[in-house]
C-alpha positions in Angstrom: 109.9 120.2 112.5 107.5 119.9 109.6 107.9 116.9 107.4 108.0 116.5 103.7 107.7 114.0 101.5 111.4 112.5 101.6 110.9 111.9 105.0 108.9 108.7 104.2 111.8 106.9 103.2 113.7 107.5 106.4 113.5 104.2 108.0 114.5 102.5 105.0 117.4 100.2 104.7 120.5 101.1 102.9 120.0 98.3 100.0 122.1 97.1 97.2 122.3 97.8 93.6 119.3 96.3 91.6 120.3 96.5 88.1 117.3 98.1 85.5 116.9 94.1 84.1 115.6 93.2 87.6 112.8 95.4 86.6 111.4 92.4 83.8 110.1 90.8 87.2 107.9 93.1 87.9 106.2 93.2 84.4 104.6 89.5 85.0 102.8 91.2 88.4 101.8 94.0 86.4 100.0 92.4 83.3 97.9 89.7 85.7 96.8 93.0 87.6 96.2 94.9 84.3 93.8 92.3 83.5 92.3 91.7 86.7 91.3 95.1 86.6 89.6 95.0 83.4 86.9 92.9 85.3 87.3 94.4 88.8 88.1 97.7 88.4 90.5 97.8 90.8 92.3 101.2 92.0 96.0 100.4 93.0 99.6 101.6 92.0 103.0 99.7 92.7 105.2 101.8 95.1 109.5 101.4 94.1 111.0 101.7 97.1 114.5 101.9 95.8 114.0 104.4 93.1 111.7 106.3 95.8 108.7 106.8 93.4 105.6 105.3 92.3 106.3 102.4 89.4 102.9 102.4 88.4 99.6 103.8 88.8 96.0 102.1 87.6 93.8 104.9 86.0 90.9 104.3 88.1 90.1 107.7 89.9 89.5 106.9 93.4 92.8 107.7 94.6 93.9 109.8 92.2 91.8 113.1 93.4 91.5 115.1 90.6 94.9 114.4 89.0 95.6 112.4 85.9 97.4 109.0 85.7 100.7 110.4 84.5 100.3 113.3 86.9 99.9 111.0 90.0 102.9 109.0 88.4 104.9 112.0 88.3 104.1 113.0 91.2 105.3 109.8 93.5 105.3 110.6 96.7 104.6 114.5 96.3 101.1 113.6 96.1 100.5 112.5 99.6 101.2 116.5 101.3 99.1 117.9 98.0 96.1 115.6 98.8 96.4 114.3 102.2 94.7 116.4 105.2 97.7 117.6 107.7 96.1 115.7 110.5 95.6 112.0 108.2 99.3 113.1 106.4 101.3 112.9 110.2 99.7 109.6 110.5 100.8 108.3 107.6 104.4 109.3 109.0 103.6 107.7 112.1 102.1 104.8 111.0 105.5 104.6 108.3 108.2 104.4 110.7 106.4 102.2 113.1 105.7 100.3 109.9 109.0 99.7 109.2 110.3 99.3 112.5 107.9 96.3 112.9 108.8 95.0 109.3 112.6 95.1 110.2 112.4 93.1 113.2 110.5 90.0 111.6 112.7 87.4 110.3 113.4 87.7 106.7 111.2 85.0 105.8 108.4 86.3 107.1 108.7 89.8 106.1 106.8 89.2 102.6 103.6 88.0 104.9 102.9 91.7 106.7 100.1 93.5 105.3 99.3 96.8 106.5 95.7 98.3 106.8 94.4 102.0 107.4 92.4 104.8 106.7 92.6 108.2 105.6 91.3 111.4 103.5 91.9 112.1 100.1 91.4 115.7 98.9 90.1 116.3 95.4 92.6 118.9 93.1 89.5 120.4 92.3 86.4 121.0 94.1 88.8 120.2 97.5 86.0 117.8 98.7 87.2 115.0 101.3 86.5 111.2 100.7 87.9 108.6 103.3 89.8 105.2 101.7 90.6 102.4 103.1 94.6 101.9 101.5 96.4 98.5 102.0 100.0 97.2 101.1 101.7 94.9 100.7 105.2 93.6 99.9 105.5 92.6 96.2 109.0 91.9 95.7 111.7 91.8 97.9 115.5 92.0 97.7 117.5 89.0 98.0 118.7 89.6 101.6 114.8 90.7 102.1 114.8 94.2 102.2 111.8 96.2 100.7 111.9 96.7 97.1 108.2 97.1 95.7 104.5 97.0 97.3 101.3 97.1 95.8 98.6 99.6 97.2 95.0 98.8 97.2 92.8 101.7 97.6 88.7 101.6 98.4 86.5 103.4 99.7 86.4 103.4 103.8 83.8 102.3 105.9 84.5 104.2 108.7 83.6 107.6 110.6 86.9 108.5 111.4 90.7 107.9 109.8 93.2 105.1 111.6 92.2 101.7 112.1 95.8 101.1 111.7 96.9 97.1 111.8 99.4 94.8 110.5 98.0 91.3 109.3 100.8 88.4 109.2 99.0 86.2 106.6 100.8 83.1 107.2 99.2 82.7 110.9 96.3 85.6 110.2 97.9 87.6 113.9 97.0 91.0 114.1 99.3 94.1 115.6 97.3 97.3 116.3 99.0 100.5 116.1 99.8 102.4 119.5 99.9 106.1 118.4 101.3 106.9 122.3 104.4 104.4 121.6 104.6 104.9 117.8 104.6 101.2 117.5 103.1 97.6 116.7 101.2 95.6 119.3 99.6 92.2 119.1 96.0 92.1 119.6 94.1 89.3 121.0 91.6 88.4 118.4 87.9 88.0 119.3 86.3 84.4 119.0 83.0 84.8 116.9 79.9 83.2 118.7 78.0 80.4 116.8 75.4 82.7 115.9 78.1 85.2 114.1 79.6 82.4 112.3 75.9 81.9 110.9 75.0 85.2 109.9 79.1 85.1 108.0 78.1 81.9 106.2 75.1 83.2 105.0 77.2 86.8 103.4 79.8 84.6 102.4 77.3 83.2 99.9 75.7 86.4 99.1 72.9 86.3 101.4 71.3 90.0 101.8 70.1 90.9 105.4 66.3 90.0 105.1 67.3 86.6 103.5 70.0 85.8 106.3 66.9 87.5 109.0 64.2 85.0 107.6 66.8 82.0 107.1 68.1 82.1 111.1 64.8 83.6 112.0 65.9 86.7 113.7 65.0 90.6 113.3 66.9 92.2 110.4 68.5 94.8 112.8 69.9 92.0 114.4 71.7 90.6 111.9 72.9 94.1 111.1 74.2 94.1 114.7 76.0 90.5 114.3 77.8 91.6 110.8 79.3 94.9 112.9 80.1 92.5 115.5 81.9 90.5 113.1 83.8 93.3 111.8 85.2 94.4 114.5 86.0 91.5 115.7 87.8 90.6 112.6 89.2 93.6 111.5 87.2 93.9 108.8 85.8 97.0 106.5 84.2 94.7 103.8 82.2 92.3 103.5 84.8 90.2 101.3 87.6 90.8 103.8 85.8 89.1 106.4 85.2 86.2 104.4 88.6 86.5 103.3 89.6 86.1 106.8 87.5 83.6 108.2 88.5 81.1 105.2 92.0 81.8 105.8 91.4 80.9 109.7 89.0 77.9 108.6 86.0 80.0 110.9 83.8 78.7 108.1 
């Protein structure tokens, strides 16, 4: 049966009333993002899951493939079938309701800590070129008896080949849970230790280091330390640079 765009709020939770005064809380997350972005750029939008649309949308155009800010806005969910590929848009479904399904069955006080990671096409409106993102959320508010109420998407650009990479990151203990497409669920993965020479190399980016500096400083072959800093990201989880020194500050690594 082919899916549409309703379909995403399926595993949702029945949840109470939130009167339109609720709504003030979000406002004080919205202006400190506002004016982040003014010096980062950043391309995100606030998803509402209980009106079942998009609250807000930055005007950044990375995600928003051809369309304006209000159209995207407008749009809510209607935009993923317009400007996802049919192969990336049934993972999203997949990845959805095991998304859910793992948030559901974490204690309430923990559910605010799961942040999902993936990666998938965008379409422009236009020219119909492809671009892979790399699209994170996380919880932004919850309801009192800790049901989903808002996220907050973060959209770059994709370092990989190919669209998935699906995981979960609980940030108050940093575990990760890959996604098995065969049983349309969450599973813990045994992290990786970095090797000494790894946790060098990470030092070194996490100080803005380029690769010949971080070659001549640990006096190894540029190529190598190429090879260590893919290491690292896989081993992390990682598609940037500033994720994996997110991560390894997070897990005291360095």
């Amino acid at each position: 049966m082919q899916k549409n765009s309703s379909d995403f709020f399926n595993p949702i939770q029945q949840t109470k009333y939130i009167a339109g005064d609720n709504y003030s809380k979000i406002e004080h997350y919205l202006h400190a993002l506002q004016a982040i972005s003014k010096v980062c750029n950043l391309s995100y939008y606030i998803i509402d899951y209980y009106r079942k649309s998009f609250y807000y949308v930055s005007p950044n155009p990375l995600f928003l493939s051809g369309y304006t800010q209000e159209e995207v806005l407008k749009l809510g969910f209607d935009f993923y079938p317009l400007c996802v590929p049919n192969e990336d848009l049934e993972l999203l479904f997949t990845l959805n309701d095991a998304g859910f399904d793992f948030f559901y069955k974490l204690p309430v006080n923990r559910r605010e800590k799961a942040t999902i990671s993936y990666d998938f096409c965008l379409q422009h409106k236009v020219n119909k070129s492809l671009i892979r993102i790399n699209h994170k959320l996380a919880p932004l508010l919850l309801t009192d008896d800790g049901n989903i109420w808002m996220t907050i998407c973060l959209v770059t650009l994709s370092s990989r080949k190919t669209s998935g990479d699906v995981h979960i990151i609980m940030q108050d203990d940093m575990s990760r849970y890959d996604l098995n497409e065969s049983k349309d669920s969450f599973e813990l993965t045994q992290q990786k230790n970095l090797t000494k020479k790894e946790i060098e190399v990470l030092k070194c980016i996490a100080i803005g280091e380029k690769i010949k500096d971080i070659a001549k400083k640990l006096d190894i072959s540029e190529s190598t330390v190429k090879n260590h800093k893919t290491n690292i990201f896989k081993k992390i989880g990682a598609n940037t640079a500033a994720e994996a020194v997110f991560f390894a500050g997070k897990q005291n690594i360095i």
